[in-house]
mmCIF file of the N, C-alpha and C atoms, coordinates in Angstrom:
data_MODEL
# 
_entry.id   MODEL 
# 
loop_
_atom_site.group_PDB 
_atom_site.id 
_atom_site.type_symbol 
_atom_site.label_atom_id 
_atom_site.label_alt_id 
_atom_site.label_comp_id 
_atom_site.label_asym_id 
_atom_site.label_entity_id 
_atom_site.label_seq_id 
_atom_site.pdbx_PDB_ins_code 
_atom_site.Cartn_x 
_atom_site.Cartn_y 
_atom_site.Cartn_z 
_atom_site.occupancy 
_atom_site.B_iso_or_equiv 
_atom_site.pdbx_formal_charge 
_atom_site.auth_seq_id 
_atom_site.auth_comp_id 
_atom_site.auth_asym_id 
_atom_site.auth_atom_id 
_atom_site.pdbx_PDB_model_num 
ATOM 1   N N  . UNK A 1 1  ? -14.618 -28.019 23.672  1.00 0.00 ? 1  UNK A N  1 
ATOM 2   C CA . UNK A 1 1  ? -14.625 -26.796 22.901  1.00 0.00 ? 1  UNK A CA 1 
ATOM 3   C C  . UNK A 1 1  ? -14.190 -25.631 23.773  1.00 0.00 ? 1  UNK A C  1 
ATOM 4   N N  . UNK A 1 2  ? -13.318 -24.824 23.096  1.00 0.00 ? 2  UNK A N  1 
ATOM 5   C CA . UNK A 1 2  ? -13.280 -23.065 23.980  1.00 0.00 ? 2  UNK A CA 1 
ATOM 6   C C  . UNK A 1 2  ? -13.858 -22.322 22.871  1.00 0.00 ? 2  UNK A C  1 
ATOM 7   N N  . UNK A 1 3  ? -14.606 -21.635 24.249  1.00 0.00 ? 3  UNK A N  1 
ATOM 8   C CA . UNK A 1 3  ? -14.910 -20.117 23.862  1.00 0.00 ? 3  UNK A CA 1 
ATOM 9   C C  . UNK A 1 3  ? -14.126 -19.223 23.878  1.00 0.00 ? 3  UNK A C  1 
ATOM 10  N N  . UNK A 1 4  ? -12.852 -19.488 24.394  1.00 0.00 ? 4  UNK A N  1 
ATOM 11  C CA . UNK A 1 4  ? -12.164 -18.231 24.520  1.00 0.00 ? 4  UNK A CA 1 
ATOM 12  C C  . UNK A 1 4  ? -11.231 -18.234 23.909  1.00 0.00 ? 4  UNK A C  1 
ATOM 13  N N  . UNK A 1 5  ? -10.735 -17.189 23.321  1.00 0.00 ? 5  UNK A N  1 
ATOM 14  C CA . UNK A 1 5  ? -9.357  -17.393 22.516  1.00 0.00 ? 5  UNK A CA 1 
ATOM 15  C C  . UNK A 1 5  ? -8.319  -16.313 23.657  1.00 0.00 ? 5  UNK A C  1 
ATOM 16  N N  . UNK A 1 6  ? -6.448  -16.647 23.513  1.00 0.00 ? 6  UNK A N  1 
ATOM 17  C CA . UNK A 1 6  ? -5.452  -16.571 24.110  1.00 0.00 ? 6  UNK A CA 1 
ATOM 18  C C  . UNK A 1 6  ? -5.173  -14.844 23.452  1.00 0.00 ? 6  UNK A C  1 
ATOM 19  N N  . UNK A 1 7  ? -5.555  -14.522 22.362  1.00 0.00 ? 7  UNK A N  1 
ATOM 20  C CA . UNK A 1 7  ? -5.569  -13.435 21.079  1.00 0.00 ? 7  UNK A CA 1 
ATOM 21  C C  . UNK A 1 7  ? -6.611  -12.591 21.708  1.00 0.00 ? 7  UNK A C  1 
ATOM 22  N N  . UNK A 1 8  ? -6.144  -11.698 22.822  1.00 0.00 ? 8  UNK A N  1 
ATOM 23  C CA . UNK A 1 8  ? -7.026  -10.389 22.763  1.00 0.00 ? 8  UNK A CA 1 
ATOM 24  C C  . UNK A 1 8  ? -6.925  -9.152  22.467  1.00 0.00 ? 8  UNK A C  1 
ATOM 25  N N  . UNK A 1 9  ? -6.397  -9.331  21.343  1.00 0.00 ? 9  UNK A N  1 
ATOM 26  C CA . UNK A 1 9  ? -5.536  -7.774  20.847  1.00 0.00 ? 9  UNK A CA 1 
ATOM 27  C C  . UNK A 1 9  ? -7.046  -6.794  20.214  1.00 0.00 ? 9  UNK A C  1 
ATOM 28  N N  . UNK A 1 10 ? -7.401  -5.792  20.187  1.00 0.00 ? 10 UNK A N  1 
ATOM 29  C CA . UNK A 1 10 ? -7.395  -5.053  19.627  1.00 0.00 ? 10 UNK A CA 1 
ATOM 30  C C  . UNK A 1 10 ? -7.342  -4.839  18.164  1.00 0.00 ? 10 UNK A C  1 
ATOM 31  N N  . UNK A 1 11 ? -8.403  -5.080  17.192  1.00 0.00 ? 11 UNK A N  1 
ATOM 32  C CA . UNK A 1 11 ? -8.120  -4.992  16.258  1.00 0.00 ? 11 UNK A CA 1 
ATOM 33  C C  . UNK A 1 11 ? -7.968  -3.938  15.427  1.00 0.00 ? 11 UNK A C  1 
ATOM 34  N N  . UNK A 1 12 ? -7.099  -3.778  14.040  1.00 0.00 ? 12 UNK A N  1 
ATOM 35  C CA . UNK A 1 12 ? -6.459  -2.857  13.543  1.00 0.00 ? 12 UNK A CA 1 
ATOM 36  C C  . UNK A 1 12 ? -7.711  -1.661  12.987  1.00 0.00 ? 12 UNK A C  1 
ATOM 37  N N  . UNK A 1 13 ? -7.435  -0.404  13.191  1.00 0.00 ? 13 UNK A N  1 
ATOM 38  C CA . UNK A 1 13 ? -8.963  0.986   12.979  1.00 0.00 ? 13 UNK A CA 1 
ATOM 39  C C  . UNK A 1 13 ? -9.011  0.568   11.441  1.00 0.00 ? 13 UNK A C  1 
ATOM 40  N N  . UNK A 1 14 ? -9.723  1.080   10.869  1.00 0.00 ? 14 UNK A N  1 
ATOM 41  C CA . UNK A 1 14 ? -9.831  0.955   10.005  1.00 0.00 ? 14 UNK A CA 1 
ATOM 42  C C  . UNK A 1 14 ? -10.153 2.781   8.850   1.00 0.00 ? 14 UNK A C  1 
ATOM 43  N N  . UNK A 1 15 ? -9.417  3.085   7.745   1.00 0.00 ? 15 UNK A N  1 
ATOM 44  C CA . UNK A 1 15 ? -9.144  4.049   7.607   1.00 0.00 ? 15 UNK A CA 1 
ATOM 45  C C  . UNK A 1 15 ? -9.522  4.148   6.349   1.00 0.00 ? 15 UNK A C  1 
ATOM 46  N N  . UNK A 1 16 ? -9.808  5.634   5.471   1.00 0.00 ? 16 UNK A N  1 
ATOM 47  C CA . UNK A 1 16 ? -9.498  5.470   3.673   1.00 0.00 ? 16 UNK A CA 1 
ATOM 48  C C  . UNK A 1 16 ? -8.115  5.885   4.073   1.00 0.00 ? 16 UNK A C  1 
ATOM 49  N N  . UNK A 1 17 ? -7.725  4.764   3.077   1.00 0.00 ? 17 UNK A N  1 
ATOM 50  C CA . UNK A 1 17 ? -6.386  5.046   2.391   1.00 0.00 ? 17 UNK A CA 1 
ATOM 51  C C  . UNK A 1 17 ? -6.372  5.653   0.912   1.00 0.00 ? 17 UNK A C  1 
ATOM 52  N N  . UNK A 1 18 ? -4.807  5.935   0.460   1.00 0.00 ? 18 UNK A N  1 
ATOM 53  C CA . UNK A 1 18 ? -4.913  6.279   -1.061  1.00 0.00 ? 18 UNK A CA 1 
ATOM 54  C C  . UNK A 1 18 ? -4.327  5.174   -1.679  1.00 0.00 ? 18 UNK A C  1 
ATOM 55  N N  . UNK A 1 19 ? -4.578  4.750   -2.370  1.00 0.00 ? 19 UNK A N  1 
ATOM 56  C CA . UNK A 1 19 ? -4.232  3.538   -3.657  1.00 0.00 ? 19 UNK A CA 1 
ATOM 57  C C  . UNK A 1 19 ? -3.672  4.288   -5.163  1.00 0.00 ? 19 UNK A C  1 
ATOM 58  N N  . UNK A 1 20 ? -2.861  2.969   -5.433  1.00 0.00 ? 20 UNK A N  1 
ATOM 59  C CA . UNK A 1 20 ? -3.171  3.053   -7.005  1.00 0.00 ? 20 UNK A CA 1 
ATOM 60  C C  . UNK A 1 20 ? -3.614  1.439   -6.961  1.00 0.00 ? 20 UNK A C  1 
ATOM 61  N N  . UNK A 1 21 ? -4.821  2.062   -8.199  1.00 0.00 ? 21 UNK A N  1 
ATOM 62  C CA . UNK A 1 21 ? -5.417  0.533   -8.719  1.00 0.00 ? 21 UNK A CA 1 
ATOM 63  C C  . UNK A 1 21 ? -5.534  0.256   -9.955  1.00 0.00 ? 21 UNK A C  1 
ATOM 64  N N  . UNK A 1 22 ? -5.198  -0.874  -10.341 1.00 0.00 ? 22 UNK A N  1 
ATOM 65  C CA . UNK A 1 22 ? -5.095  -1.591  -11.830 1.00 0.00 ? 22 UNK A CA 1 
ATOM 66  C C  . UNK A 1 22 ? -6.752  -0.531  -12.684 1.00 0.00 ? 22 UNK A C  1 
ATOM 67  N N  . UNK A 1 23 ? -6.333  -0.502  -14.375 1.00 0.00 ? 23 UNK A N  1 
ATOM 68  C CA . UNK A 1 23 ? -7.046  0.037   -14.753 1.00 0.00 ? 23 UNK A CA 1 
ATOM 69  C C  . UNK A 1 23 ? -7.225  -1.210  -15.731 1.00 0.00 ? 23 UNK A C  1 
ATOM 70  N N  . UNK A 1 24 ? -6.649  -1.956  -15.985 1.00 0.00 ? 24 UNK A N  1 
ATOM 71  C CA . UNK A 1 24 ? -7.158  -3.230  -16.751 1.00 0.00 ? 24 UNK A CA 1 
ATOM 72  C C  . UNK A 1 24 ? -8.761  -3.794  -16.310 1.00 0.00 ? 24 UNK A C  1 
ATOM 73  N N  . UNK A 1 25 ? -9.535  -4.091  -17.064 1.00 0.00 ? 25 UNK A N  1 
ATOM 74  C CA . UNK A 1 25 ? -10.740 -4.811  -16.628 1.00 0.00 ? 25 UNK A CA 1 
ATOM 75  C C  . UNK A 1 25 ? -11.192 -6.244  -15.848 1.00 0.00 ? 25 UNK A C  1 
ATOM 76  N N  . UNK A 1 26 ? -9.863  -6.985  -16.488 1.00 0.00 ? 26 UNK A N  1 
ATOM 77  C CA . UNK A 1 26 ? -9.885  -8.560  -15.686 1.00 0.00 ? 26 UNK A CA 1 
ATOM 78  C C  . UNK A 1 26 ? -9.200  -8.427  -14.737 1.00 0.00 ? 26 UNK A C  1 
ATOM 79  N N  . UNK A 1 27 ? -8.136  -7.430  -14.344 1.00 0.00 ? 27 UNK A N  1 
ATOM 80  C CA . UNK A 1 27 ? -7.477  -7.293  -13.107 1.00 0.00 ? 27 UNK A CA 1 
ATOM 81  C C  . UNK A 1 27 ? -7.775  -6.815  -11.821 1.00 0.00 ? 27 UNK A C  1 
ATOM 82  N N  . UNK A 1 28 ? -7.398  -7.046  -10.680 1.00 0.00 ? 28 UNK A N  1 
ATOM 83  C CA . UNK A 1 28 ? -7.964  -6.272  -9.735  1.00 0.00 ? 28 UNK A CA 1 
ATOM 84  C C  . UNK A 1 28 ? -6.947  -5.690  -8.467  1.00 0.00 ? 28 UNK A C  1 
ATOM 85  N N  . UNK A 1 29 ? -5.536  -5.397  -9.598  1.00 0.00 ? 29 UNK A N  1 
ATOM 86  C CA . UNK A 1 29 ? -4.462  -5.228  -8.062  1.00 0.00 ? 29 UNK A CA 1 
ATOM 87  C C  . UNK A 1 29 ? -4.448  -3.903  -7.682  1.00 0.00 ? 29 UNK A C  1 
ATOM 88  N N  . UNK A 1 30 ? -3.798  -3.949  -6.744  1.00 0.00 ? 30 UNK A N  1 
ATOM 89  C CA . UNK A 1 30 ? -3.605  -2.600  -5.762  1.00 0.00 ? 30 UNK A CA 1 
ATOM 90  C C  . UNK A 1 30 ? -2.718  -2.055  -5.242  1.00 0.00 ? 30 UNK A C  1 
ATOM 91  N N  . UNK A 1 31 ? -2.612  -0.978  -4.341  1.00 0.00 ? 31 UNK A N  1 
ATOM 92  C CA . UNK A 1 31 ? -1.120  -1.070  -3.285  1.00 0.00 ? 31 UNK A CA 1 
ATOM 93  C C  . UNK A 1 31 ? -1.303  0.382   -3.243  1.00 0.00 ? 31 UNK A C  1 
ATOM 94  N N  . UNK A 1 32 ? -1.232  0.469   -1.841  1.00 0.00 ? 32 UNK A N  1 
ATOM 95  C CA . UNK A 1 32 ? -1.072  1.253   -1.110  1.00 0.00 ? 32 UNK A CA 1 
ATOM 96  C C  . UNK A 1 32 ? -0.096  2.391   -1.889  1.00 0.00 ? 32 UNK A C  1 
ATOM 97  N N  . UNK A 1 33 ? -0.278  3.654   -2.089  1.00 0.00 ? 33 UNK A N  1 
ATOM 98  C CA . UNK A 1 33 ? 0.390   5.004   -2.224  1.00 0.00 ? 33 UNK A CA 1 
ATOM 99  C C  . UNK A 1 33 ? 1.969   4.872   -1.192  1.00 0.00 ? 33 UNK A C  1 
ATOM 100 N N  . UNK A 1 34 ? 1.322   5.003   -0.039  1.00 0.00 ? 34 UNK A N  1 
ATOM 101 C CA . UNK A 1 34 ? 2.649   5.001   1.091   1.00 0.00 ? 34 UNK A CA 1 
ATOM 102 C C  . UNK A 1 34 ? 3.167   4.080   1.134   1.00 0.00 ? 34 UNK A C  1 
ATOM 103 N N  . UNK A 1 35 ? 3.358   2.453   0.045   1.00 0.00 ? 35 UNK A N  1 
ATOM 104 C CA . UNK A 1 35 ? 4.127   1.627   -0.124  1.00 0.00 ? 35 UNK A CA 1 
ATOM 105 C C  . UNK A 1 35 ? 4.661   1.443   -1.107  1.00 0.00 ? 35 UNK A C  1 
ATOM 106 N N  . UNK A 1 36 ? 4.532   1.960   -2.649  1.00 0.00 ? 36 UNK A N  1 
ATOM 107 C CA . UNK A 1 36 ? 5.062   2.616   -3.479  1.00 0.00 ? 36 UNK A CA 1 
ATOM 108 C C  . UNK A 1 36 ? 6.606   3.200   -3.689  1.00 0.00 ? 36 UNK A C  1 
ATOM 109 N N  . UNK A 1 37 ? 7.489   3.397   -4.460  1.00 0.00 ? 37 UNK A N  1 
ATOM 110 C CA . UNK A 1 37 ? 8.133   4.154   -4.531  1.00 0.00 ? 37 UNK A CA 1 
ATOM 111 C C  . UNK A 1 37 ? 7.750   4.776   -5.847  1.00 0.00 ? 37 UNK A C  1 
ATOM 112 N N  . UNK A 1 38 ? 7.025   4.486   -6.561  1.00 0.00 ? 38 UNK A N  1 
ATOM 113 C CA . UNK A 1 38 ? 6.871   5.452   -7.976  1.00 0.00 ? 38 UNK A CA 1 
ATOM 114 C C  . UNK A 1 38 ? 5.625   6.427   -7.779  1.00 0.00 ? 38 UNK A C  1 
ATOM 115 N N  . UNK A 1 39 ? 5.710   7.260   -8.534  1.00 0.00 ? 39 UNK A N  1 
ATOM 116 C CA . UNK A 1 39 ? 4.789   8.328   -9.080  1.00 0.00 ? 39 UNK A CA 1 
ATOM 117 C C  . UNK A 1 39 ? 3.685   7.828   -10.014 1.00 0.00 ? 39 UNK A C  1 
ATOM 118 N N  . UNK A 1 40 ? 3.947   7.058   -10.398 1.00 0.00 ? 40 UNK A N  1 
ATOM 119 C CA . UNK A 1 40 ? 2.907   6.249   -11.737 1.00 0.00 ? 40 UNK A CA 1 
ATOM 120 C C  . UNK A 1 40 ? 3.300   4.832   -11.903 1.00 0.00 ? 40 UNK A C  1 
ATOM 121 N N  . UNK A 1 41 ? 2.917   4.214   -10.896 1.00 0.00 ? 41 UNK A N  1 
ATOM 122 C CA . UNK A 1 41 ? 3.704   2.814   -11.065 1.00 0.00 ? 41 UNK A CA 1 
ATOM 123 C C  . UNK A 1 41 ? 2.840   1.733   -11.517 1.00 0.00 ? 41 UNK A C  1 
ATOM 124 N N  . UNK A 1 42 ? 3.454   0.777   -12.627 1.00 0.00 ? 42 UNK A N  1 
ATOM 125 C CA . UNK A 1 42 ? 2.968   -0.002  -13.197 1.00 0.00 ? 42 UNK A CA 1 
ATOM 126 C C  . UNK A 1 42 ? 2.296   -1.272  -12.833 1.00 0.00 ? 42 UNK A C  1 
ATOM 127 N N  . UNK A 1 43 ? 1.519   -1.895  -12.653 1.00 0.00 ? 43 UNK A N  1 
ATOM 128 C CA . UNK A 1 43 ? 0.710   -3.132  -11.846 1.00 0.00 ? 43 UNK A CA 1 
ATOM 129 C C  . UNK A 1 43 ? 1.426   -3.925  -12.232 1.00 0.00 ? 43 UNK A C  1 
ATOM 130 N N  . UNK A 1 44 ? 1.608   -4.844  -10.538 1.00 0.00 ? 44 UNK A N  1 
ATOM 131 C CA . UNK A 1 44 ? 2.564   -5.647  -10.494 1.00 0.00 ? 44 UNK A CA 1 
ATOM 132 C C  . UNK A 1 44 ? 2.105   -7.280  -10.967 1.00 0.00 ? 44 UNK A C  1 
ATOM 133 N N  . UNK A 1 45 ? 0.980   -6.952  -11.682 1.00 0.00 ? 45 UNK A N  1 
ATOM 134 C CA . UNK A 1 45 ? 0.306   -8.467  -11.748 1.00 0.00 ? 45 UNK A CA 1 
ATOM 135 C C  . UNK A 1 45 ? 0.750   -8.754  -13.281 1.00 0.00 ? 45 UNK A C  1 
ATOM 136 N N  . UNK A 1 46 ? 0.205   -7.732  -13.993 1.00 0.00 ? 46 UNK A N  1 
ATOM 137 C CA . UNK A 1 46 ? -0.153  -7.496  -15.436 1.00 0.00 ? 46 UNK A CA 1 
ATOM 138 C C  . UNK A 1 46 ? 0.358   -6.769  -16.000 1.00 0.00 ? 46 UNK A C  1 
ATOM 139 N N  . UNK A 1 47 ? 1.014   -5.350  -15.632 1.00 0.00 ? 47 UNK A N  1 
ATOM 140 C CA . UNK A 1 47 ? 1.977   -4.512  -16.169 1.00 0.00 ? 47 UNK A CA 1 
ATOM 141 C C  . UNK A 1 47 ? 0.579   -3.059  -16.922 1.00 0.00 ? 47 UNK A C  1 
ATOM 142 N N  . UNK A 1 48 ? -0.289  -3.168  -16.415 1.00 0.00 ? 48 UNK A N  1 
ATOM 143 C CA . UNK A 1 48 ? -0.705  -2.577  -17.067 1.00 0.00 ? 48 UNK A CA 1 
ATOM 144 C C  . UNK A 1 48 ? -0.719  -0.397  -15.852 1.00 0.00 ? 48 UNK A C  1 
ATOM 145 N N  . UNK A 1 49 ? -1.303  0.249   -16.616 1.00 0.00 ? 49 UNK A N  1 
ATOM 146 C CA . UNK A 1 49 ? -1.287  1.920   -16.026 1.00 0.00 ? 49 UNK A CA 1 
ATOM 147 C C  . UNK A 1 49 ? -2.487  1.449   -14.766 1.00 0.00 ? 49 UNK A C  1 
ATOM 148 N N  . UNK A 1 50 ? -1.215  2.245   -13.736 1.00 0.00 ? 50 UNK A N  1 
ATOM 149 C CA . UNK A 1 50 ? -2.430  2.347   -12.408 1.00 0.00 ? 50 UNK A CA 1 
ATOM 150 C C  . UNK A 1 50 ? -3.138  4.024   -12.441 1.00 0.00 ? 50 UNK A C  1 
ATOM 151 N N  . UNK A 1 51 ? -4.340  4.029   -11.331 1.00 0.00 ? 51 UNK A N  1 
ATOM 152 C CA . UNK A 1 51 ? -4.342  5.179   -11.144 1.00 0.00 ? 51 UNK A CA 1 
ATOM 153 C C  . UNK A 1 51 ? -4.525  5.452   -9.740  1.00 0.00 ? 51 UNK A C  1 
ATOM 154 N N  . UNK A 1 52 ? -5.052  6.696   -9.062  1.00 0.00 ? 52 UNK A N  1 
ATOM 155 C CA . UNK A 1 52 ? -5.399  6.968   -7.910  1.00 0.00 ? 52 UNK A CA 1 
ATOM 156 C C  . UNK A 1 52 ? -6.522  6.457   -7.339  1.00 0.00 ? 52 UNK A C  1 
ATOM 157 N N  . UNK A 1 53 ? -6.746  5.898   -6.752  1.00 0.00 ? 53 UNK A N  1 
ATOM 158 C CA . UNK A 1 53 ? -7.910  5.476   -5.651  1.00 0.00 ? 53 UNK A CA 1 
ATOM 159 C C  . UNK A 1 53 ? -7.570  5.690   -4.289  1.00 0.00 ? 53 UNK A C  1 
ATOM 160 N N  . UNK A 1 54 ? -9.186  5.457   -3.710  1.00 0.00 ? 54 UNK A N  1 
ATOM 161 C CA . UNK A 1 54 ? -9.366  4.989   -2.356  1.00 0.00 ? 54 UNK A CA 1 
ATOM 162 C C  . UNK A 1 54 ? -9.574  3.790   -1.821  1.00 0.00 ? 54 UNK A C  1 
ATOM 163 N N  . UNK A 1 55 ? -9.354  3.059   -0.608  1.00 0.00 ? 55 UNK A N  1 
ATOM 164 C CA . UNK A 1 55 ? -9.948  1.935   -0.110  1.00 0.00 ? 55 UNK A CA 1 
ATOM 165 C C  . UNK A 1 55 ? -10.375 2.496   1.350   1.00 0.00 ? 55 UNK A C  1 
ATOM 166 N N  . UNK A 1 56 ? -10.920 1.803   1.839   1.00 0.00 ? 56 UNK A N  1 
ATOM 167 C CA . UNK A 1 56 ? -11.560 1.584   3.350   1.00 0.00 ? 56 UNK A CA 1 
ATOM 168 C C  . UNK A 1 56 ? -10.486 0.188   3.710   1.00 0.00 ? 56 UNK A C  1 
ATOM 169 N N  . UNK A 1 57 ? -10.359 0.218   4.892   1.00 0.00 ? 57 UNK A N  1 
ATOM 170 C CA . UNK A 1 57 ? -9.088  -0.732  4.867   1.00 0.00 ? 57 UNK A CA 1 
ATOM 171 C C  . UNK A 1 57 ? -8.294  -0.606  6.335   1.00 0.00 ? 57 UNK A C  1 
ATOM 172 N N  . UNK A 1 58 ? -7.389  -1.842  6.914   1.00 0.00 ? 58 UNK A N  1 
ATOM 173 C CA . UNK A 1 58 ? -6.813  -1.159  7.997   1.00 0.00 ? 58 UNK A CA 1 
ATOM 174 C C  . UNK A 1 58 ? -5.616  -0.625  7.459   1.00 0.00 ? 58 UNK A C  1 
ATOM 175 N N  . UNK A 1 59 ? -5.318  0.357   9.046   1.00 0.00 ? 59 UNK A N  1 
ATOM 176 C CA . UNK A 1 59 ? -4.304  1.416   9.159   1.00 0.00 ? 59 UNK A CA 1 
ATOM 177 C C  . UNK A 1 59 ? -2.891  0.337   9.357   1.00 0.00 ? 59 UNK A C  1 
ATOM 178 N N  . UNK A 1 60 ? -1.943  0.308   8.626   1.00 0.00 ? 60 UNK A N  1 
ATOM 179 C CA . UNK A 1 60 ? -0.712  -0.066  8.707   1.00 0.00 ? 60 UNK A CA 1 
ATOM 180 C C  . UNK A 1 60 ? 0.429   1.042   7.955   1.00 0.00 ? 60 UNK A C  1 
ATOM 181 N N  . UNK A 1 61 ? 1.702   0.832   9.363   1.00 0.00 ? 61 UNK A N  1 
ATOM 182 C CA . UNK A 1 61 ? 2.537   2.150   8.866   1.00 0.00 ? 61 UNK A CA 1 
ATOM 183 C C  . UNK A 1 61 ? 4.050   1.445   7.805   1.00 0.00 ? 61 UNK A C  1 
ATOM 184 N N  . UNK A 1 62 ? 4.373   1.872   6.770   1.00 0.00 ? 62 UNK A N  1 
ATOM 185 C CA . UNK A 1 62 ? 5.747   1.980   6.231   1.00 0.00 ? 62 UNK A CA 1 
ATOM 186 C C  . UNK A 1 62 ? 6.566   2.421   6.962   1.00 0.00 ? 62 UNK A C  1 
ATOM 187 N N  . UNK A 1 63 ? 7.346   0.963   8.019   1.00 0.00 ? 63 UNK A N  1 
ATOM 188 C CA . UNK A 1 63 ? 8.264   1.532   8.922   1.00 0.00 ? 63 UNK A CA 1 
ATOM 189 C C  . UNK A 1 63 ? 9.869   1.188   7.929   1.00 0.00 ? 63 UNK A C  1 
ATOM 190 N N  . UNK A 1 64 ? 9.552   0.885   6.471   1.00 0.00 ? 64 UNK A N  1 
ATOM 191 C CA . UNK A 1 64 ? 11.197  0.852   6.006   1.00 0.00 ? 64 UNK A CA 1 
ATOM 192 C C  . UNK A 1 64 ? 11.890  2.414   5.446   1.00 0.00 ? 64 UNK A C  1 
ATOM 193 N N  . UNK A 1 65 ? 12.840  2.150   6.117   1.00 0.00 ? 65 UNK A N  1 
ATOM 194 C CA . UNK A 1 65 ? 13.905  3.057   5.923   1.00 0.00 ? 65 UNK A CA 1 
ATOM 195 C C  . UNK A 1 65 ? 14.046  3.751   4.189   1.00 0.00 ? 65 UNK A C  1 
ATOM 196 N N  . UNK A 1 66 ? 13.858  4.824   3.509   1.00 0.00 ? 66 UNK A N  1 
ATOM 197 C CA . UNK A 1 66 ? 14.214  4.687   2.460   1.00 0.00 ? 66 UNK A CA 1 
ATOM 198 C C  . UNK A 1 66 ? 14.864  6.555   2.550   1.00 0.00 ? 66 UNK A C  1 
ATOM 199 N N  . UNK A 1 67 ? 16.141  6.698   1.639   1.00 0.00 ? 67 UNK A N  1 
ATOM 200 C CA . UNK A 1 67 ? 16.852  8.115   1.868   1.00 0.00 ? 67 UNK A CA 1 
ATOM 201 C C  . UNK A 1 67 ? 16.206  8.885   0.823   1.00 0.00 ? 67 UNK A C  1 
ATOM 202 N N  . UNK A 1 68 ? 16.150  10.034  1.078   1.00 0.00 ? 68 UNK A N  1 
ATOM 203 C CA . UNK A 1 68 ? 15.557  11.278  0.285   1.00 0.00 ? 68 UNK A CA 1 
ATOM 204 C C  . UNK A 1 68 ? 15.999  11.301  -0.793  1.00 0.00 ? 68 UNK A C  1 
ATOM 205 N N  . UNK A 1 69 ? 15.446  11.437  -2.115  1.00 0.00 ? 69 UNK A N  1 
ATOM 206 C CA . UNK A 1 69 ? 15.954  11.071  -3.513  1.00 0.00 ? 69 UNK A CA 1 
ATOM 207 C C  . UNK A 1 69 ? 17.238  12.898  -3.707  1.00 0.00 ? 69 UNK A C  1 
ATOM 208 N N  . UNK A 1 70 ? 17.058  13.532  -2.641  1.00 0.00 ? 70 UNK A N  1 
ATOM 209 C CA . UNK A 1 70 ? 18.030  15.096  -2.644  1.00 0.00 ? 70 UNK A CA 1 
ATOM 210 C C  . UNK A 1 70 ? 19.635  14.427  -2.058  1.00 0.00 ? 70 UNK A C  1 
ATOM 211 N N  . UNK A 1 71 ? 19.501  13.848  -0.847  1.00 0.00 ? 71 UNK A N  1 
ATOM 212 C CA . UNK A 1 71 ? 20.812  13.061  -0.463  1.00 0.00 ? 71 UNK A CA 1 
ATOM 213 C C  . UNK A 1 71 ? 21.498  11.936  -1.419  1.00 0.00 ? 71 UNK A C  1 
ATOM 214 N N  . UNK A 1 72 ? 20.817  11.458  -2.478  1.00 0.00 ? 72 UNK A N  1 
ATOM 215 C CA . UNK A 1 72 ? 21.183  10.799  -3.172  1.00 0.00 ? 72 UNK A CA 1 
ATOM 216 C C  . UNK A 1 72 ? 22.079  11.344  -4.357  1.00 0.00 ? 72 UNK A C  1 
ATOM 217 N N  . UNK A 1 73 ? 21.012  12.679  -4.840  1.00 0.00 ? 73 UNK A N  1 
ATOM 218 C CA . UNK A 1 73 ? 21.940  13.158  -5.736  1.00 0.00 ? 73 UNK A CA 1 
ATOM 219 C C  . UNK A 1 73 ? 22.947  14.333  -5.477  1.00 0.00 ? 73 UNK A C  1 
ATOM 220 N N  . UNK A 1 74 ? 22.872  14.804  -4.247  1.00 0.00 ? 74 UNK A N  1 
ATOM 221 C CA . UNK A 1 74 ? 24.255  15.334  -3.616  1.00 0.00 ? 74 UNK A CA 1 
ATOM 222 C C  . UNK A 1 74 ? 25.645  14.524  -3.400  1.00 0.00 ? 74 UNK A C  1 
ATOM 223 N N  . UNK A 1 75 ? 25.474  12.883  -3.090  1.00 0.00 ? 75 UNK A N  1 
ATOM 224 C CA . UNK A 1 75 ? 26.706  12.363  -3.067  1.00 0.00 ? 75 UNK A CA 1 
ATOM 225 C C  . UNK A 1 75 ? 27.169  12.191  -4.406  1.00 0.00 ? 75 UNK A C  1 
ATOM 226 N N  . UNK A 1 76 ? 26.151  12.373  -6.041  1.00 0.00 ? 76 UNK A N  1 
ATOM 227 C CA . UNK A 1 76 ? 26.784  12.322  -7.254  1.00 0.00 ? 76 UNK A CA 1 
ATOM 228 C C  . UNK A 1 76 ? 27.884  13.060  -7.430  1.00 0.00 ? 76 UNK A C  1 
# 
């Protein structure tokens, strides 16, 4: 047997985040605000209206690239 594991990282802080969360009753999905691209976006399980929440949760960053919806409609 080991006691020791090769994995000594540091584990991830833990933060409130903002959510939107399913408002359906049998459902229970989620997702992160800062992973989002909508304003009111629809649950990806069930289709049903999210709203604003919180979680307790770890800190992970949105490192994808996405262009300012203003540069988009300047090249129209």
């Amino acid at each position: 047997m080991s006691y020791y594991s090769k994995n000594r990282t540091e584990p991830l802080p833990n933060v409130d985040i903002e959510t939107w969360e399913c408002t359906a009753d049998g459902c229970k999905g989620w997702m992160r605000k800062n992973f989002s691209e909508d304003d009111s976006p629809s649950c990806p399980f069930c289709g049903s209206e999210m709203e604003n929440g919180t979680r307790h949760t770890n800190s992970l960053q949105n490192n994808t690239f996405r262009k300012p919806a203003d540069a988009e409609q300047k090249k129209a």
